[in-house]
C-alpha positions in Angstrom: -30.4 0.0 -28.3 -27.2 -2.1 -28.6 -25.7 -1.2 -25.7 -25.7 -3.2 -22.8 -24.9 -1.2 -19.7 -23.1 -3.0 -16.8 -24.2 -3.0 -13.3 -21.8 -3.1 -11.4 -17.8 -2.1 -11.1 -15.8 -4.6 -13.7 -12.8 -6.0 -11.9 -9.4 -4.7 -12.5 -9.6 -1.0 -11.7 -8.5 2.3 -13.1 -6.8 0.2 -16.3 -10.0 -1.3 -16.9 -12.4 2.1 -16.7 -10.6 3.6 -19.6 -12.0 1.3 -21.5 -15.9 2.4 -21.2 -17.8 5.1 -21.2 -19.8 6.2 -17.8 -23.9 7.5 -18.6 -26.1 8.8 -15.6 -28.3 5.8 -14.9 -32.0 6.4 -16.1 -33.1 5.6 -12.9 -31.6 8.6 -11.6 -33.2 12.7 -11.5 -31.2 15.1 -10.8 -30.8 19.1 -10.8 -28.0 21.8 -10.7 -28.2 23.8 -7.7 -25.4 26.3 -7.0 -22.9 24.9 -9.2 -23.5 21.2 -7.1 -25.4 18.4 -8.7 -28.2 16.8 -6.6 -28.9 13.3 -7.9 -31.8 11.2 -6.5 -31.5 7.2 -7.2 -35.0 6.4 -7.9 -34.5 3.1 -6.8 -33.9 3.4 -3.1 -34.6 7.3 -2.7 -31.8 8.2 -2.0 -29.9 11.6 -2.6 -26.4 12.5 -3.2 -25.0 16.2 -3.4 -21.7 16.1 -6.0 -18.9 18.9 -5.2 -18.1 20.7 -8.1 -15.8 18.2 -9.3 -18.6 15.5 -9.4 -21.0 17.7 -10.6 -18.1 18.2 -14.1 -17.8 14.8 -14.5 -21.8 14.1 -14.0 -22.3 16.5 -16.9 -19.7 14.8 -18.8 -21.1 10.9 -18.2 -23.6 11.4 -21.9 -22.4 8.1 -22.8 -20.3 8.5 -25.9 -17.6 9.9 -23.8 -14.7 7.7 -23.1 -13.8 7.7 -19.1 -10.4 8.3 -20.4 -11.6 11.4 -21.9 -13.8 12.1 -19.1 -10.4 11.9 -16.9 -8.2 14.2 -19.1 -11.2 17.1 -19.5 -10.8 17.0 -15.4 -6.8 17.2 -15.5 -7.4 20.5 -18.1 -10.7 22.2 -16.6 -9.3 21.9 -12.3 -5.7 21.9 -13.3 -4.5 18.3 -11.6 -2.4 15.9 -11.8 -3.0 13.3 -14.3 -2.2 10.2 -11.6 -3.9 11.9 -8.8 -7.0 12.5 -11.2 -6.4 9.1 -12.7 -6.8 7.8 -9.1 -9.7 10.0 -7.7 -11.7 10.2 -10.8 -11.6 6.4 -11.3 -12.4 5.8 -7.4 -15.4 8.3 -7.7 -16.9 6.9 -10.7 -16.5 3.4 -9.6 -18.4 5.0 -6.1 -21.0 5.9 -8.4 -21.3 2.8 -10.5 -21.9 1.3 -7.3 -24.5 3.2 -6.0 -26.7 2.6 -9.1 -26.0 6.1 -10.3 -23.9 5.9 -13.0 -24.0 3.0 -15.5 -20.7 2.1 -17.2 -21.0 0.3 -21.4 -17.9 -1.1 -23.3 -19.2 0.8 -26.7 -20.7 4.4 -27.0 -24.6 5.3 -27.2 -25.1 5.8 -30.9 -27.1 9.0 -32.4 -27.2 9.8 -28.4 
């Protein structure tokens, strides 16, 4: 694989994210329970319940698609505002980056 996934939240924010695409880390598991995704990090055992909102964009981290994209399929499927999704989707994901859950890479997966 080509891709080399970063680790951690690159400086610079929200202008910076659209740049990348987000994949669920692969040392994550996780299941759909009642519409809510339950994601255990592997790494520390820990769990996280995502509302129905993070569970969307969970599904939607494959790693080909674009944060960008992953931003505007929120704004069309929960009807929001582009800014305020700009803001919350890009806070969220960065929480997640953080955590170890999400892992963020400047070039799609290929054949993925």
């Amino acid at each position: 694989m080509n891709c080399i996934f970063c680790r951690s939240l690159p400086s610079g924010g929200a202008l910076i994210l659209d740049k990348y695409v987000a994949k669920n880390s692969d040392q994550t598991a996780h299941r759909i329970v009642d519409g809510e995704a339950v994601v255990v990090n592997l790494k520390d055992s820990t769990f996280h319940t995502l509302n129905s909102v993070g569970t969307f964009i969970w599904q939607q981290a494959d790693g080909r698609t674009s944060v960008k994209e992953i931003i505007q399929r929120v704004c069309h499927e929960f009807e929001v505002d582009p800014d305020a999704a700009d803001k919350d989707c890009s806070d969220f994901i960065g929480e997640l980056v953080n955590k170890g859950l999400l892992v963020l890479s400047p070039h799609p997966l290929e054949g993925g």
